[in-house]
Steps between C-alpha positions, in 0.01 A plus 500: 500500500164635489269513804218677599708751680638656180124518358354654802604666829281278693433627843325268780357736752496401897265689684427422866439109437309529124738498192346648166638454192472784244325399230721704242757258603273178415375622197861609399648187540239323278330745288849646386758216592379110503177529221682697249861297503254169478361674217792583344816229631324245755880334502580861702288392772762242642628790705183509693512165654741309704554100517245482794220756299228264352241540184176342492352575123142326454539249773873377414805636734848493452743613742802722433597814283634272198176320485308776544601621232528194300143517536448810388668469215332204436135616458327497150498846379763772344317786644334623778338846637412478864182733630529562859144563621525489890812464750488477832793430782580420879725451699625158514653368825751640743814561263336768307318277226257620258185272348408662193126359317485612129208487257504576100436395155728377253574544169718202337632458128244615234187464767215765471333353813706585857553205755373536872770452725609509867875540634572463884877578572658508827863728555730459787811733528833378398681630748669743281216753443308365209197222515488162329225311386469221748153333360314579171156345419376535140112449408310550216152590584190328293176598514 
């Protein structure tokens, strides 16, 4: 089973009472791990989520890894190149969360022109080690 563990050795550091999250280990997990398997497999993604993880994608949520990914699959186009342009993280919450805020471009089917977007995920530990991807929020960005 796949989890961001295996991808990247990510470390939460606790100093004094402010915890800083290396941003190797953000960028790692989606830069090398969650873009390029929804490029390549979004059905791979399943292992990501849990039953109580929810998607929003354009204003329409689903909860749960099977729809998740139901949705995924679901979206109108063979192929996609994601663009990371910025990341940013914090710590979310007491139990060692982490609120990641992407922004890219992407490139979909035969397109020429990339699409604006915005991704806002937030991680919680899985008590084994690894992270799983609690909330996701999808937005395409016009304008």
């Amino acid at each position: 089973m796949a989890s961001f563990q295996d991808v990247a050795n990510v470390r939460v550091f606790e100093t004094s009472s402010i915890i800083l999250i290396s941003p190797f280990a953000t960028r790692a997990i989606h830069d090398e791990f969650y873009y390029n398997q929804f490029d390549a497999d979004r059905t791979q993604l399943a292992t990501l989520y849990r039953e109580n993880s929810m998607l929003t994608f354009e204003s329409a949520s689903v909860l749960g890894a099977g729809a998740i990914v139901e949705k995924l699959k679901s979206l109108p186009f063979e192929k996609v190149k994601h663009q990371v342009s910025t990341l940013d993280a914090q710590p979310s919450g007491e139990h060692g969360g982490i609120l990641i805020l992407i922004t890219g471009a992407l490139l979909v089917d035969e397109e020429q022109r990339p699409m604006n977007y915005s991704q806002a995920f937030q991680l919680l530990p899985d008590g084994a080690g690894s992270y799983f991807i609690f909330n996701d929020v999808f937005k395409l960005v016009f304008g």
